[in-house]
N, C-alpha and C positions, 0 to 999 in steps of 0.2 A: 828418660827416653823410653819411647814403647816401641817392643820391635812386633813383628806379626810371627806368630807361632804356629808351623803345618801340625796338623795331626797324624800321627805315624799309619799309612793303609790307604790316606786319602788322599785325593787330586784339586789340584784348585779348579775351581767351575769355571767357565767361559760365559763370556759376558753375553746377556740375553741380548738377541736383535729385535728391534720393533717389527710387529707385523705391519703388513701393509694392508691397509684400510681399502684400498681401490678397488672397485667393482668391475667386473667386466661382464657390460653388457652384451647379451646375446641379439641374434639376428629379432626376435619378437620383442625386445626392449627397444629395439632402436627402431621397431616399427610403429610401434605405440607411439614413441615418442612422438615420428614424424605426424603418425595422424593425430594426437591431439593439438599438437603446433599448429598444424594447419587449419583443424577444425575452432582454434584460440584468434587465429588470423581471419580466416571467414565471418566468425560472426563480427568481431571492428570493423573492416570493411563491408559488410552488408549495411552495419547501422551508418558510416560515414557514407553509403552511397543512398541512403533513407533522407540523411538529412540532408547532404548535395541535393539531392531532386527535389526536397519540397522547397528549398532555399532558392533553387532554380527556377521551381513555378510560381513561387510568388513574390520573384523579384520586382514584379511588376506592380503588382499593387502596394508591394512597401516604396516602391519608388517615385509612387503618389502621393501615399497618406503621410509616410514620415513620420516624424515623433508623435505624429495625432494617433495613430495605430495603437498605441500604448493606453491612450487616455479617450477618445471617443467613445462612447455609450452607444450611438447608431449604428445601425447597419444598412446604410443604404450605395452598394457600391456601385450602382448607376450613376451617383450623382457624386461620387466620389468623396461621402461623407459617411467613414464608414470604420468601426475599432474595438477592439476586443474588450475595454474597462467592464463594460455590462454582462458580457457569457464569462468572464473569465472570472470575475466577480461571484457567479453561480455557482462555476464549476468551483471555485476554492472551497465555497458554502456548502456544497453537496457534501464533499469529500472530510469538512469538518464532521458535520453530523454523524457520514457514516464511522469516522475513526472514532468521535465520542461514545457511539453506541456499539461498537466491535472491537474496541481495544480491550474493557471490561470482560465482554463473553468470549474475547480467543483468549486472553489469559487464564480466567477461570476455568476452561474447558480444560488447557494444555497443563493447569495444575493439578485436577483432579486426573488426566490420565497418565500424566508422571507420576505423581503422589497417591492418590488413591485408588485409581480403577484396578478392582482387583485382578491377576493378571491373566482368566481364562477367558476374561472379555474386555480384554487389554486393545487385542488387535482388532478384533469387532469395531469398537468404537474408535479409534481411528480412522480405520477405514468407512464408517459412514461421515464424519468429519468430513473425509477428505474427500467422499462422496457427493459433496455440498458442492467443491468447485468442478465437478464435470455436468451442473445442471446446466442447459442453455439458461442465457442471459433471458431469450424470450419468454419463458418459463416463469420466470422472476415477475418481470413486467406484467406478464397475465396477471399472476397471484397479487403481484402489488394493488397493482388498477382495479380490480375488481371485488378483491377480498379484503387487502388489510386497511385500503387507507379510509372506508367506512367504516371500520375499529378503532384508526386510529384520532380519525376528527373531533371526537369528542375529547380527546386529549390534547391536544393541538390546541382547540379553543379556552380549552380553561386555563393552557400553561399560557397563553396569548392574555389572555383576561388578567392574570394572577400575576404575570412578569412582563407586562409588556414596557415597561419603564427600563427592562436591559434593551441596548440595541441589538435591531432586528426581530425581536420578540412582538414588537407590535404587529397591528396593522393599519393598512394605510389605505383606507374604503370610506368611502362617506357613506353609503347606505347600509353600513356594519350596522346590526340589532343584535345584544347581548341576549342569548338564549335560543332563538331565531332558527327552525331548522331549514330556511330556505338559505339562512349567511351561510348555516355550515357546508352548505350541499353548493353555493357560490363562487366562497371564498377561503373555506378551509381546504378546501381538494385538490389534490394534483398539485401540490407545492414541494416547498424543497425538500422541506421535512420528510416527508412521506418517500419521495423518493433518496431521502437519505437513509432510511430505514433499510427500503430495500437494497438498497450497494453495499450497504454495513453486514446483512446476510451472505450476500457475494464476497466479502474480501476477510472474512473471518475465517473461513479454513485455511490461506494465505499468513496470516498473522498466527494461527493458532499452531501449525506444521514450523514456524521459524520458531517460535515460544516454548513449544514441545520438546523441541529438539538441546537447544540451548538447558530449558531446566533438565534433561536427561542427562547434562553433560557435569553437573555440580559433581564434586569431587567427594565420594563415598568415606574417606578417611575427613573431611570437615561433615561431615552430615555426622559419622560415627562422636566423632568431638563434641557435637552439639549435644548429641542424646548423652552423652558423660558428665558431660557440666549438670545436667537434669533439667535439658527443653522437653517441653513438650513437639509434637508433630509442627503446629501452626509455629512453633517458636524456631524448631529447625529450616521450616520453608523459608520465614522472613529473614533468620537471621543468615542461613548460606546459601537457599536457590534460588531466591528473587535478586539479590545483591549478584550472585554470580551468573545469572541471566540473563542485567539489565541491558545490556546491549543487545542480547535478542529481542525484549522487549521491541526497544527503540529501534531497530533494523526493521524486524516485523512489522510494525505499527507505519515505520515510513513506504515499505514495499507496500501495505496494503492502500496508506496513501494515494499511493502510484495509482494503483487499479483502479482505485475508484476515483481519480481526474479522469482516465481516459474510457470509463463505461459509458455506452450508447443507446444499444437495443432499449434496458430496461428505461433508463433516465426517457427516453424518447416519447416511449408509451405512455410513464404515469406524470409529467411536467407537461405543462402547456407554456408552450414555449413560449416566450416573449424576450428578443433580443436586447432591449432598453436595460439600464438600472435595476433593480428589483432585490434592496438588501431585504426582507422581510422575510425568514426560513419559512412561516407558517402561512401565510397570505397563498391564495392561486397564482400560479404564473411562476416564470425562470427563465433559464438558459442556460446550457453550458456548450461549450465548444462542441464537443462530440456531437449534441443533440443538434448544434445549428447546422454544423457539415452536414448531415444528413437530412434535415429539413429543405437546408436552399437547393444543394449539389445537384438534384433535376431537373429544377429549370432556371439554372445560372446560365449566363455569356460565359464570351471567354476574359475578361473582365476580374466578372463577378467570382471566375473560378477561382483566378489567380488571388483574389482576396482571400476564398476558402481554403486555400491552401496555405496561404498566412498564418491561418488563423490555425490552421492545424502544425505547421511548421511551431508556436508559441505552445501547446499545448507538445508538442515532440520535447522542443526543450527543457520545457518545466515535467515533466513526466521523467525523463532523463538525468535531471539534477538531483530529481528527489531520489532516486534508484541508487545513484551514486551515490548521495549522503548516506542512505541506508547501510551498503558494503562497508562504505568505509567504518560506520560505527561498528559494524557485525564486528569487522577486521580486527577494531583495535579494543575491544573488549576483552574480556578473560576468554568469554565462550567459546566465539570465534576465535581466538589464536589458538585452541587447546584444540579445534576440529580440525 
């Protein structure tokens, strides 16, 4: 039997109490609070009264077209034979190109200014980065139309000549001549291509600021591990900031998605528009919803609105789904939970 033994001089201690954890917020905590609730409430209901109203105005011409709205190629909403397959067709096709050609250069960029941009022009280049998205979209379009996509026809024609057995790669012209600089100046110009180049420059500071952020966020104690084991630099990127990124990649890459469905200005200027069919990236001609809302919206009925607003109503939705996936992956990645 063990008995408990005082020692002679000394007291028995008293048992410790828990602190309490509870905060008491002040009068400017519980003001913050309310305005950011409220500014969290505003923006839901602005976008549910966004999509109420376009849902409202183009109850009408979905209440004609019906399931054909989905799958109609024309546009002709006088005659009430009239559906988004052909612009929405485009626009997915734009927004391929440009994520192909901008998901490459905002990672690479946002690696080198994580990783190497040494850091007394660290914020320099950033900030021209991020410079990129405050140019007007009109700006773009000028340079497109006029400067790059005579740079870039000669590329176009020979990726056309050399792959045109992938679909969409062809093209589809009976009076195509290989070599020809009247085809190039015909029917290389003003396609998809070209203006998916230009939205790919648009949506790459977007992708490259979500990218940036995320690799900044790798954990310094797994970076230190890697140089222990004896990676190299390139061995540390792959083996802890790309892996511990990837969901900013993929957030990134779908946000910038987003943008570049619903771009207009520029698409508008360097595509000639043609509302029909037209899978062919590099052929002249396209469509995308943005560019047709703005094309017809002038001299539409009231009819013909009610269609355009349809069609912007489909373009809300799908612009809105993809945003959503984006957060949710940011959300449920490493990067995102740790920010």
């Amino acid at each position: 039997m063990s008995t408990a033994v005082q020692v002679a001089g000394t007291e028995p201690r008293a048992p410790q109490q828990k602190r309490s954890l509870r905060s008491r917020p002040t009068g400017s905590d519980f003001a913050f609070l309310q305005i950011t609730t409220a500014s969290a409430v505003a923006v839901l209901v602005i976008m549910l009264l966004v999509g109420s109203f376009l849902a409202l105005r183009a109850f009408d011409a979905l209440h004609i077209a019906g399931f054909d709205f989905l799958t109609e190629t024309q546009w002709q909403p006088d005659a009430h034979k009239f559906g988004i397959a052909g612009v929405l067709t485009g626009t997915i096709l734009v927004g391929l190109v440009a994520v192909t050609i901008a998901v490459p250069l905002a990672t690479a960029t946002a690696l080198f200014i994580s990783e190497y941009c040494p850091p007394r022009i660290e914020r320099t280049c950033i900030s021209l980065v991020d410079l990129m998205a405050a140019v007007p979209s009109v700006i773009y379009g000028l340079w497109g139309f006029f400067l790059l996509q005579y740079k870039v026809v000669p590329l176009a024609q020979w990726l056309s000549e050399h792959l045109g057995w992938i679909p969409g790669f062809g093209i589809d012209s009976a009076g195509y001549q290989k070599g020809s600089a009247l085809t190039q100046a015909t029917v290389f110009t003003s396609s998809t291509f070209i203006a998916g180049i230009v939205v790919a420059f648009m949506v790459t500071p977007i992708m490259c600021a979500v990218m940036r952020e995320a690799f900044s966020q790798a954990p310094v104690g797994e970076r230190e591990a890697a140089y222990g084991l004896g990676a190299t630099k390139w061995g540390m990127i792959t083996a802890v900031v790309l892996p511990f990124g990837k969901g900013g990649m993929i957030g990134g890459s779908m946000l910038g998605l987003g943008r570049a469905l619903g771009e207009t200005i520029a698409i508008y200027m360097i595509l000639s528009v043609v509302p029909g069919f037209q899978p062919h990236i590099f052929q002249n001609g396209g469509s995308t919803v943005s560019s047709l809302i703005a094309l017809r919206y002038g001299e539409a009925g009231a009819f013909s609105i009610s269609a355009l607003f349809a069609a912007g109503l489909s373009l809300f939705v799908l612009t809105l789904a993809i945003n959503f996936a984006a957060s949710t992956i940011v959300a449920r990645s490493r990067s995102g939970a740790e920010s």
